[in-house]
C-alpha angles and dihedrals in degrees: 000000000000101000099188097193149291113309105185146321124239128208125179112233134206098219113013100207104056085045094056086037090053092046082049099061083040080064097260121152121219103235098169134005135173135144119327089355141065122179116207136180155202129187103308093339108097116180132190121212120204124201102225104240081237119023098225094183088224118165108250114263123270125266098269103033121118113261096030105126126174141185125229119211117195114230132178096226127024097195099048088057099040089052089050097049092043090050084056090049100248113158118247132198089225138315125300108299111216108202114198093244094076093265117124127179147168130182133220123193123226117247090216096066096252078114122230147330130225127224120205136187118197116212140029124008107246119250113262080262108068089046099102098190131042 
């Protein structure tokens, strides 16, 4: 086998257009839509978005139930991003989460159901002061 590397990862949506909408203020590009799907892309992360063939309007599964499934984008600074996407009134799980290793991390959920992106800092936890929330 010569797996040359990932190509995309695909998520079924509720409701298609909040959820491109929602890649596109993240910085995504639409790269290809039709009907019932969009592909969008950023850099070398290149996402699919499938309409379900009936929105349930479910709430996303819980963190350890099977068929939850997430993205993580890499960020260089967790704060910075979380305090962007809240001012625009994006939902979050909780508030970024700084883990003593150096790794820090917050999730939003997309309003359009795929359920929710990561964002992930890589290095070291920021001081108590540059934690701008409780």
């Amino acid at each position: 086998m010569n797996v040359l590397g990932a190509h995309h990862v695909a998520f079924t949506v509720d409701d298609l257009a909040p959820s491109v909408a929602f890649f596109q203020r993240l910085g995504f590009e639409v790269v290809a839509q039709e009907d019932g799907s969009a592909c969008v892309r950023r850099r070398d992360v290149r996402l699919r978005l499938l309409a379900a063939r009936e929105a349930v309007g479910r709430t996303p599964p819980a963190p350890n139930d099977v068929g939850r499934a997430h993205v993580a984008l890499q960020v260089s600074d967790v704060e910075a991003e979380y305090a962007a996407l809240a001012g625009a009134g994006e939902t979050f799980v909780s508030v970024p989460q700084h883990h003593h290793s150096g790794l820090s991390w917050v999730f939003v959920r997309d309003p359009g159901g795929s359920g929710e992106v990561e964002f992930l800092q890589i290095g070291p936890p920021p001081s108590s002061e540059e934690i701008g929330h409780p």
